[in-house]
C-alpha positions as a Markdown table, in Angstrom:
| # | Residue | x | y | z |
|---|---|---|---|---|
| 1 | Unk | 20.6 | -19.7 | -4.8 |
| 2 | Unk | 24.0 | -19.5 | -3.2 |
| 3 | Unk | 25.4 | -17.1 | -0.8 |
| 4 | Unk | 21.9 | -15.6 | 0.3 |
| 5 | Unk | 19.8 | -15.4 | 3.4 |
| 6 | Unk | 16.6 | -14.0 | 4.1 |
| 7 | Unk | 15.3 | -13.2 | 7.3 |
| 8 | Unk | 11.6 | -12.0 | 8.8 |
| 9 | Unk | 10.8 | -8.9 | 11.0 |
| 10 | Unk | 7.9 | -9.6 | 13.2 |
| 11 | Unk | 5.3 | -7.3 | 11.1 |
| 12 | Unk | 4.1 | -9.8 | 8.3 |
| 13 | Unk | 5.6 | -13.1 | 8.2 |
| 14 | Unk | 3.3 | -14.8 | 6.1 |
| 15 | Unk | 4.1 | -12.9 | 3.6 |
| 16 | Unk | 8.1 | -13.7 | 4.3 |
| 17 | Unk | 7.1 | -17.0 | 4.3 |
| 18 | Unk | 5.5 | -16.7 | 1.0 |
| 19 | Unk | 8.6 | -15.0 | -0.5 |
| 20 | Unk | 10.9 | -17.8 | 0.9 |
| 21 | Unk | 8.6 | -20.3 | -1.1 |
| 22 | Unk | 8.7 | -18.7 | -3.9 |
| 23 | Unk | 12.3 | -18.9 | -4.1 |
| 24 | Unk | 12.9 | -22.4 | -3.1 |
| 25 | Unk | 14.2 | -21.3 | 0.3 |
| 26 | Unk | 13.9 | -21.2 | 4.4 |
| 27 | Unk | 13.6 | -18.0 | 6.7 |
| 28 | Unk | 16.8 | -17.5 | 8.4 |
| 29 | Unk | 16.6 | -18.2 | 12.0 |
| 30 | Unk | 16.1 | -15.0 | 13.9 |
| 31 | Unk | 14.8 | -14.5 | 17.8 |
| 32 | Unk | 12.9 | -11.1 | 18.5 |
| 33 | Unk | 12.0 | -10.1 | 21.8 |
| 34 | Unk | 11.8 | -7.3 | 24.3 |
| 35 | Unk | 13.2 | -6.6 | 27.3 |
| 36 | Unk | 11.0 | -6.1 | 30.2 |
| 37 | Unk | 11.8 | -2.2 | 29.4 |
| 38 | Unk | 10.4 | -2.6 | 26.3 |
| 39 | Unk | 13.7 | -2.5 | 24.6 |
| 40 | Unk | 14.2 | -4.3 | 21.6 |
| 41 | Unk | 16.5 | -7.5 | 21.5 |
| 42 | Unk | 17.4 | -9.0 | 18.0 |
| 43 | Unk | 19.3 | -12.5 | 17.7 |
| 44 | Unk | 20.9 | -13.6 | 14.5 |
| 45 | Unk | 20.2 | -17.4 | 15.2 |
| 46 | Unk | 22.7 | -18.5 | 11.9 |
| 47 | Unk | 25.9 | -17.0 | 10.3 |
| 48 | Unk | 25.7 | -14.6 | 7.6 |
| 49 | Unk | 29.4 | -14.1 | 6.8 |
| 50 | Unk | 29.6 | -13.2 | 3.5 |
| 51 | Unk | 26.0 | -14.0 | 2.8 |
| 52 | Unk | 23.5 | -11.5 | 0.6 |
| 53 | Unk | 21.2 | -10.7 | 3.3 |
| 54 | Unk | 17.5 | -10.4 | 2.3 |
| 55 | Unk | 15.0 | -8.3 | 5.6 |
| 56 | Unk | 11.7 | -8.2 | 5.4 |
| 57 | Unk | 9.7 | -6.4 | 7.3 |
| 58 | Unk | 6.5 | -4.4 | 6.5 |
| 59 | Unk | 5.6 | -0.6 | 7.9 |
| 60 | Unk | 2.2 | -2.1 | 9.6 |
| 61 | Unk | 1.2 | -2.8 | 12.5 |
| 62 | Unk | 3.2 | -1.5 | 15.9 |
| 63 | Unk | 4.8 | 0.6 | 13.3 |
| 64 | Unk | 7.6 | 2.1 | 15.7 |
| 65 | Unk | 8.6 | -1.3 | 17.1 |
| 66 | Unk | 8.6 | -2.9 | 14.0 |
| 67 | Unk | 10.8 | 0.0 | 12.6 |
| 68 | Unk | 12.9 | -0.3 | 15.2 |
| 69 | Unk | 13.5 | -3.7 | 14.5 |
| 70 | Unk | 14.3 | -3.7 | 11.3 |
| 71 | Unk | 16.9 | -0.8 | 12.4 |
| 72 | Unk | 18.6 | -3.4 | 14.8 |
| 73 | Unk | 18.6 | -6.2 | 12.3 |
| 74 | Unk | 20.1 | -4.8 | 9.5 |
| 75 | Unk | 23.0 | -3.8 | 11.8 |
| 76 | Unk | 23.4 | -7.0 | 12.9 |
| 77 | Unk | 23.6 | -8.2 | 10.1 |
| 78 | Unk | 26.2 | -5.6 | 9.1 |
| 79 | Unk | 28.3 | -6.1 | 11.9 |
| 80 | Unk | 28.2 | -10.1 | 11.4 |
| 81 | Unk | 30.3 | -9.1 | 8.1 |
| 82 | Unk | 27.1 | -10.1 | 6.1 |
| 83 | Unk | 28.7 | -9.0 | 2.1 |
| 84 | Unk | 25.2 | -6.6 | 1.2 |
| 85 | Unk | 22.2 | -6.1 | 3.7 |
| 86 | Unk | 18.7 | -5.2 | 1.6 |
| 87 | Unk | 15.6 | -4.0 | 3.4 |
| 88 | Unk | 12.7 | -5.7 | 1.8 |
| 89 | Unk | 9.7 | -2.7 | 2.8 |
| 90 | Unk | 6.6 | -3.6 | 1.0 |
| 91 | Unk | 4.6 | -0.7 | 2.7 |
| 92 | Unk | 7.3 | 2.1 | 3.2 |
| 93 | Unk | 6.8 | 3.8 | 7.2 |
| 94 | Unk | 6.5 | 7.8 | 7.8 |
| 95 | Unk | 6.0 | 7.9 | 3.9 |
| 96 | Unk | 3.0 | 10.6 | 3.8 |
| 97 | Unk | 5.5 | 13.0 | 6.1 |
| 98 | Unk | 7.3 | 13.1 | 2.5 |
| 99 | Unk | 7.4 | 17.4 | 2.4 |
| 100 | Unk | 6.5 | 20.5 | 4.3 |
| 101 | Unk | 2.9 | 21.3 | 3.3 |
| 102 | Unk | 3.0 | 25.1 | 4.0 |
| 103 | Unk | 5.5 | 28.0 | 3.3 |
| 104 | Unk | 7.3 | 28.2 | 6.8 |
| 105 | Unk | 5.7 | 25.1 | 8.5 |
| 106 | Unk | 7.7 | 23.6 | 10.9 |
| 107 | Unk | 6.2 | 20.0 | 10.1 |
| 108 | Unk | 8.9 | 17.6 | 10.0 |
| 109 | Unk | 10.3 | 15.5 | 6.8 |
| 110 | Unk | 10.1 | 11.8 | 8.5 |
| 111 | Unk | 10.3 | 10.1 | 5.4 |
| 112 | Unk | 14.0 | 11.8 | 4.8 |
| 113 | Unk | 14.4 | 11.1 | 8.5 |
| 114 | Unk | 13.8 | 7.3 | 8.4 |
| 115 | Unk | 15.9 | 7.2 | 5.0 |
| 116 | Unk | 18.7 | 8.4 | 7.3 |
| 117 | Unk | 18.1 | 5.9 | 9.5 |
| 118 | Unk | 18.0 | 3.1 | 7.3 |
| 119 | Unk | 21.2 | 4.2 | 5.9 |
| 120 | Unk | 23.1 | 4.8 | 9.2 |
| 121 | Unk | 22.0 | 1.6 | 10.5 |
| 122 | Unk | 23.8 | -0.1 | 7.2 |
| 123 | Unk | 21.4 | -0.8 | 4.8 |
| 124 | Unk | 23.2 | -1.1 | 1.5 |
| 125 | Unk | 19.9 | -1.5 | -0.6 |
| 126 | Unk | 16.0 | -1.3 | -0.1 |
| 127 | Unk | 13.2 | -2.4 | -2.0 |
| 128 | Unk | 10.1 | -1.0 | -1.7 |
| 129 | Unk | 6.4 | -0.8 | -3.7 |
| 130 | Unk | 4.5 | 1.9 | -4.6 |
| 131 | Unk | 6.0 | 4.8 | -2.3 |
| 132 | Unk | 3.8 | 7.6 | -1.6 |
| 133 | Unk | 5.9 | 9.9 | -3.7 |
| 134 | Unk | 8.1 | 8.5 | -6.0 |
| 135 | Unk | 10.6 | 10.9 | -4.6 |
| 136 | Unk | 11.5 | 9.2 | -1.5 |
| 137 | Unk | 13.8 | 7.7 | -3.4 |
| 138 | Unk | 16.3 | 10.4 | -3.9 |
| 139 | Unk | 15.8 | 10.4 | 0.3 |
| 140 | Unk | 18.6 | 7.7 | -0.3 |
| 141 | Unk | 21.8 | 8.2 | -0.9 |
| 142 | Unk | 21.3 | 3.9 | -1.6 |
| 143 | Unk | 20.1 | 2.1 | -4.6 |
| 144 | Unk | 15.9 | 2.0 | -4.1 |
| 145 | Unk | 14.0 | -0.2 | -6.1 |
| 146 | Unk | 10.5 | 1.2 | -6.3 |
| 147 | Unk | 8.3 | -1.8 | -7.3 |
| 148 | Unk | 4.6 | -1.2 | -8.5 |
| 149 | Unk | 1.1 | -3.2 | -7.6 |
| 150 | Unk | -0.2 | -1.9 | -10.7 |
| 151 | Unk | 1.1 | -5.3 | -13.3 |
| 152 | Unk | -0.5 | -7.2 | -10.5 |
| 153 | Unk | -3.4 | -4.7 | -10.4 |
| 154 | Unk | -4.8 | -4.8 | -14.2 |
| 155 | Unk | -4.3 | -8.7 | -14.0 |
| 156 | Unk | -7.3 | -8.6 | -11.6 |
| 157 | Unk | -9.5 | -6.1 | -13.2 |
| 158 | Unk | -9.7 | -8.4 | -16.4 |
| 159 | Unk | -9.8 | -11.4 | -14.8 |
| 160 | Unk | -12.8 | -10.2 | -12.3 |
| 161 | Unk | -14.7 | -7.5 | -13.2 |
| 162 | Unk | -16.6 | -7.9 | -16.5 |
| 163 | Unk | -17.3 | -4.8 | -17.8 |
| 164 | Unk | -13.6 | -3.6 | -17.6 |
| 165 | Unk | -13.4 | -2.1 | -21.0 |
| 166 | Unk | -16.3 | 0.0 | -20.6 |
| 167 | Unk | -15.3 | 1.4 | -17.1 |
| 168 | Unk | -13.7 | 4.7 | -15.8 |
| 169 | Unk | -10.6 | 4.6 | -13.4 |
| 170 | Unk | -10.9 | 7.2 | -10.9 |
| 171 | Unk | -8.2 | 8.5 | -8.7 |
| 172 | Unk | -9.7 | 9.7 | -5.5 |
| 173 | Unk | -7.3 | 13.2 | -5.4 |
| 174 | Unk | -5.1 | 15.1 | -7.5 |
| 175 | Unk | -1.9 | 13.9 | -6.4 |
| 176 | Unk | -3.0 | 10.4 | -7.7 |
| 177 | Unk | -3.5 | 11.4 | -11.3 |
| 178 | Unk | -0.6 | 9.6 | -12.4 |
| 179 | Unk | -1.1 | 6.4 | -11.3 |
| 180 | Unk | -4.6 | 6.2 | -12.3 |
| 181 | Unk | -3.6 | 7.6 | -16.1 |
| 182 | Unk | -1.3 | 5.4 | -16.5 |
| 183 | Unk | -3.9 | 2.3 | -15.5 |
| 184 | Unk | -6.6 | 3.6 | -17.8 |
| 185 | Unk | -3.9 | 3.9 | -20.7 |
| 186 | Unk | -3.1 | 0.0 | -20.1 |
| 187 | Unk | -6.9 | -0.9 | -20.0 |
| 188 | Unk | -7.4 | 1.9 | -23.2 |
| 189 | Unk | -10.2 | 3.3 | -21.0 |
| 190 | Unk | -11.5 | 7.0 | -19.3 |
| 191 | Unk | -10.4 | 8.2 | -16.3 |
| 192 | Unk | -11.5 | 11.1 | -13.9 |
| 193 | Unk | -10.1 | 12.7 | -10.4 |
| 194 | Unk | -12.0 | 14.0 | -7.3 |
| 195 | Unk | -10.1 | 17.2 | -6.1 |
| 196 | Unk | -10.2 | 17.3 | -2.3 |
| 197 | Unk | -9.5 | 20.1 | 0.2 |
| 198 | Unk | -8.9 | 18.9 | 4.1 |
| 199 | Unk | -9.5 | 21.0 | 6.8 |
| 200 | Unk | -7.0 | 18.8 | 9.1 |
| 201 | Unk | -5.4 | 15.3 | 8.6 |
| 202 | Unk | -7.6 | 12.4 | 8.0 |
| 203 | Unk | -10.3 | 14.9 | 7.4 |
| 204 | Unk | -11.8 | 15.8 | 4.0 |
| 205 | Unk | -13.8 | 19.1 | 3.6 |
| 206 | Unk | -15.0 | 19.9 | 0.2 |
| 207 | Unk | -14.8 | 17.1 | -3.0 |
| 208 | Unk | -15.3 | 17.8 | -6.6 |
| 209 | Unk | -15.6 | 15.2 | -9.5 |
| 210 | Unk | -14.0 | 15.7 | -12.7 |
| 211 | Unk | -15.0 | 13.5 | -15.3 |
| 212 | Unk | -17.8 | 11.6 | -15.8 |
| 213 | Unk | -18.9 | 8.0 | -14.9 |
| 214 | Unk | -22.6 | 7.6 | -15.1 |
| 215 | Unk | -23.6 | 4.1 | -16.1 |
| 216 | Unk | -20.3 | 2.8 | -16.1 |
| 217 | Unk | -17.8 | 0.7 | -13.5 |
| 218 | Unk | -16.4 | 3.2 | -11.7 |
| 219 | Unk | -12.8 | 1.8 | -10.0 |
| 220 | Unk | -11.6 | 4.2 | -7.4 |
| 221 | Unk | -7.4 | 3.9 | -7.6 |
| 222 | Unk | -5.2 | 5.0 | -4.7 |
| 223 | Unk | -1.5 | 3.7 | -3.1 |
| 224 | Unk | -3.0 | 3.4 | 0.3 |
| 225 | Unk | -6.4 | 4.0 | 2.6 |
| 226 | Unk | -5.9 | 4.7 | 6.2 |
| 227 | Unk | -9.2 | 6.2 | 7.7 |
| 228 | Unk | -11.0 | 5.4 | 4.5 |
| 229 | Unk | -12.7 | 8.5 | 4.8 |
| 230 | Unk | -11.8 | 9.8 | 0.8 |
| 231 | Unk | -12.8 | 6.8 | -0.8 |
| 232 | Unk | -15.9 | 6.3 | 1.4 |
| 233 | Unk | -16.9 | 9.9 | 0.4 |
| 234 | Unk | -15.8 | 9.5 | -3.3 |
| 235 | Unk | -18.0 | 6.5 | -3.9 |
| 236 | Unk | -21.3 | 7.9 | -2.0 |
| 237 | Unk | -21.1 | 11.5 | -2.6 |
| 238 | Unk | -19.7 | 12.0 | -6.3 |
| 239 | Unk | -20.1 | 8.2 | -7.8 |
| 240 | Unk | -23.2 | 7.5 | -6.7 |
| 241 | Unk | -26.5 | 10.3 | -6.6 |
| 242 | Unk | -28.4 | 10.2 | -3.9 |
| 243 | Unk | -32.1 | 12.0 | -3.9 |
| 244 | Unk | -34.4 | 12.5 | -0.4 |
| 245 | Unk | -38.0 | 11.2 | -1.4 |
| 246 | Unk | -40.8 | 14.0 | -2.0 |
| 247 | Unk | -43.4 | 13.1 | 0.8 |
| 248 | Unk | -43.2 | 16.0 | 2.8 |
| 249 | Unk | -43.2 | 13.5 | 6.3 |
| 250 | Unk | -40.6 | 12.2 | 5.2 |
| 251 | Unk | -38.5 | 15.2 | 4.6 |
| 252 | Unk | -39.2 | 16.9 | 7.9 |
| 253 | Unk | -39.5 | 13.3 | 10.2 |
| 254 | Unk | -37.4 | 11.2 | 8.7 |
| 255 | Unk | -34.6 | 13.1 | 6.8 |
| 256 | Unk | -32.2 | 10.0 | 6.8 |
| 257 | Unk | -34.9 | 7.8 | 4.6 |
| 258 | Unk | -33.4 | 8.0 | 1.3 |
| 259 | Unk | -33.9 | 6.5 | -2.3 |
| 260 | Unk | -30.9 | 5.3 | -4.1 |
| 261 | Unk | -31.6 | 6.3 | -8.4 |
| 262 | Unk | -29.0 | 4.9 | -10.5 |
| 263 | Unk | -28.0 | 8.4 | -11.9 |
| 264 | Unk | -24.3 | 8.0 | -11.2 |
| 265 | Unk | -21.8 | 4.6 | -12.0 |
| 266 | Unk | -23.6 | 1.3 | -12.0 |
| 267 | Unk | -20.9 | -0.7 | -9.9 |
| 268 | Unk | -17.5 | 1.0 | -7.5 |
| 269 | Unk | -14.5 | -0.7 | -6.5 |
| 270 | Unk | -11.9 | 0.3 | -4.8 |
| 271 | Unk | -8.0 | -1.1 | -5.2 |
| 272 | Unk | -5.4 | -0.2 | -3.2 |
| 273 | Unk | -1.7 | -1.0 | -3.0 |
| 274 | Unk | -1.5 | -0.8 | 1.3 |
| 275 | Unk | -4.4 | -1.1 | 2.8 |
| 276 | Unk | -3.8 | 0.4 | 6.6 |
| 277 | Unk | -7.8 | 0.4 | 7.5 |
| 278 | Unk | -7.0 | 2.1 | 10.6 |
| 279 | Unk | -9.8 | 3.8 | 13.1 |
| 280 | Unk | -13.3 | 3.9 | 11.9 |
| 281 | Unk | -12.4 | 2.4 | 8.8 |
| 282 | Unk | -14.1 | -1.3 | 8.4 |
| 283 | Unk | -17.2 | 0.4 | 9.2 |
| 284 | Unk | -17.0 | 3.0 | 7.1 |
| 285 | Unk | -16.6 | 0.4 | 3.9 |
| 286 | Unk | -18.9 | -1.7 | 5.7 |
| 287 | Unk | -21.7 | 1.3 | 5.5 |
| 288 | Unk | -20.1 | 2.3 | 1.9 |
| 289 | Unk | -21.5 | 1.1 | -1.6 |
| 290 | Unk | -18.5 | -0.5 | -3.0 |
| 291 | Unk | -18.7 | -4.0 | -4.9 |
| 292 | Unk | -14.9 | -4.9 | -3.4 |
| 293 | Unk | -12.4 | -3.2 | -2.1 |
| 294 | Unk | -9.2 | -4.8 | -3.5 |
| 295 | Unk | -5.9 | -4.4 | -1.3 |
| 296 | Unk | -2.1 | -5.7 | -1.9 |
| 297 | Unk | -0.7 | -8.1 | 1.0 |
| 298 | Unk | 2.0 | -5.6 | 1.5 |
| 299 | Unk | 0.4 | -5.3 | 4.9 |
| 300 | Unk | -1.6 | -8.7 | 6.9 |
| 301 | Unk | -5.4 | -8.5 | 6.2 |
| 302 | Unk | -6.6 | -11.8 | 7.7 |
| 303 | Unk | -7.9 | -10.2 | 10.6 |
| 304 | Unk | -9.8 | -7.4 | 8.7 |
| 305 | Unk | -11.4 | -9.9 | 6.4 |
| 306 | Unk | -13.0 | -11.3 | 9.0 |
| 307 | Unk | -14.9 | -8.5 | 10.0 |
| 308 | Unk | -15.6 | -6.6 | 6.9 |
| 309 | Unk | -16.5 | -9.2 | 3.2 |
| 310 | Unk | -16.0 | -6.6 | 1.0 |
| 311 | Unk | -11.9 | -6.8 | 1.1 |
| 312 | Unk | -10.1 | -8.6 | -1.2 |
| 313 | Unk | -6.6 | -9.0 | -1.7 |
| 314 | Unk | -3.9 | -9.4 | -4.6 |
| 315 | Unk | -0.7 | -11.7 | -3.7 |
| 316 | Unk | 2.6 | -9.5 | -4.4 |
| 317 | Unk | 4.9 | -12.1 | -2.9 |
| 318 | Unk | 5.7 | -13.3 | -6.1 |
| 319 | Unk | 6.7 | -9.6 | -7.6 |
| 320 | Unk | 9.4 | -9.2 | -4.2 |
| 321 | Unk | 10.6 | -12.8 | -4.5 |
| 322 | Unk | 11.2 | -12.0 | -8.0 |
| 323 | Unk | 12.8 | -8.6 | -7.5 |
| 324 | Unk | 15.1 | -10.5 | -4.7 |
| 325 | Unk | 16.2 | -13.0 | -7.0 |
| 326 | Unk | 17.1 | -10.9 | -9.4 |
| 327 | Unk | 18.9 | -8.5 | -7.8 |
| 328 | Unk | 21.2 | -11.4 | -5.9 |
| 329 | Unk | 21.8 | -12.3 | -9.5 |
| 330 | Unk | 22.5 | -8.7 | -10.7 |
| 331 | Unk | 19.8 | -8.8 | -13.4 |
| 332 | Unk | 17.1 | -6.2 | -14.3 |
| 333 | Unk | 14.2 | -5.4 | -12.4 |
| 334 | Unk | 12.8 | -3.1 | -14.4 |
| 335 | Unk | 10.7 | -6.1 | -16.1 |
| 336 | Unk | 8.7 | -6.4 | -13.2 |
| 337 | Unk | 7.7 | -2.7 | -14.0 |
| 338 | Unk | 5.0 | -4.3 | -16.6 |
| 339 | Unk | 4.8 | -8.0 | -15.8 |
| 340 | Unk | 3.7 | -9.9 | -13.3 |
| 341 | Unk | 6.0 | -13.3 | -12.8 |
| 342 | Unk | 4.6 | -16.6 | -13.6 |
């Protein structure tokens, strides 16, 4: 493809490189470093004069540097008279900080906040995958191209889990309802939520099921998992039913002892789009009951893998490469809303 560079932030550059493969092409040569300040320094290594100008760079990892960056190299870009600069942001930063929770909170909006930025710096497009809140979007005041995992998402389930049409998807809160009807339509099977109340951030206090999975594949649904704390206490709480034995030494000694009755779902997985597995949260799916716990590539998971077998992940490069491509070509993405490219 002619006229069109694409360059990698330091966040996830395998999955750059991936992208760059996909489409026949090289990673633009750019140097990234900090001064001894910690200031960021961005070098454009080649020109970009008239070029379409293709960034990726992932909200992961050292998630203000990496923001940063991408801040400095779009401008860079833009001031090296590149024609169009597009921020390629599988896993969108700040996107939770979408809305004031409470009536007079002072909490701030950070999502508008790095929209701003993004724009100011001279981002003329972004694409993106499953935001938070599909609102973000009108954050912009630039074309947003809102791609989804979920194509990519019912591929796996019926190429992995058997007992797929006899399952129940199950969003993990309210606000997730959506998503996980709109799977369950696809697969022409149930679906139930789990209505949450927090006490504080990253901290669940009460749960309640609604719906029912016993003896069926239960497949907890959800755009991201930090903490892992809700799914962790979806799939042991409300999926499976726990029951303390009957000897009374064991009730009064040993409370802990427990016996596991399959009363509840016979299997649970767990796919996400971004899997963030900050904190405690290896150990937590580690100690959990899940089959898998499937996660998009939006953010690096080699190094989690390693620690915790249960995590799997779905290659998206091929949806972004596609959604790059077509865009330089000024054709529909809207396909990729259903289909996952060849």
């Amino acid at each position: 493809m002619p006229n069109i560079k694409i360059f990698s932030g330091s966040s996830h550059r395998e999955l750059s490189h991936k992208i760059a493969d996909r489409l026949g092409m090289e990673l633009g040569k750019v140097v990234t470093k900090k001064f001894s300040n910690q200031e960021t320094c961005v070098e454009i290594g080649e020109s970009v004069r008239g070029e379409d100008v293709y960034i990726v760079q992932s909200g992961c990892g050292e998630i203000n540097d990496n923001l940063m960056e991408l801040l400095i190299m779009i401008n860079a870009c833009k001031i090296a008279s590149a024609s169009r600069v597009t921020a390629v942001i599988p896993c969108f930063p700040y996107a939770r900080q979408d809305k004031k929770d409470k009536v007079g909170s002072r909490a701030p909006i950070s999502a508008k906040l790095v929209a701003n930025m993004l724009s100011v710096s001279g981002a003329d497009h972004i694409i993106t995958m499953d935001l938070h809140a599909s609102q973000i979007q009108g954050f912009f005041d630039i074309p947003v191209d809102n791609l989804y995992a979920e194509p990519a998402v019912l591929k796996w389930i019926k190429e992995n889990i058997a007992e797929w049409k006899t399952c129940t998807i199950v969003s993990p809160d309210a606000g997730g309802a959506k998503r996980v009807t709109s799977i369950a339509d696809r697969l022409n099977v149930d679906f139930a939520l789990i209505h949450k109340e927090r006490k504080r951030a990253n901290e669940v206090d009460r749960m309640v099921l609604v719906g029912d999975v016993t003896d069926r594949v239960a497949i907890l649904v959800d755009d991201m998992a930090d903490t892992c704390g809700t799914i962790c206490h979806a799939a042991d709480k409300y999926i499976w039913r726990f029951y303390i034995t009957t000897h009374s030494f064991l009730r009064r000694y040993c409370p802990s002892t427990l016996r596991l009755i399959s009363a509840g779902a016979t299997k649970v997985y767990a796919i996400l789009t971004h899997g963030i597995f900050s904190g405690p949260a290896i150990s937590r799916i580690n100690n959990a009951c899940f089959e898998a716990v499937v996660v998009t590539n939006t953010i690096p998971q080699e190094e989690k893998m390693k620690t915790c077998p249960k995590i799997q992940v779905i290659d998206i490069s091929m949806i972004l490469a596609e959604a790059i491509r077509r865009t330089h070509n000024g054709e529909s993405v809207s396909y990729l809303f259903s289909h996952v490219p060849l």
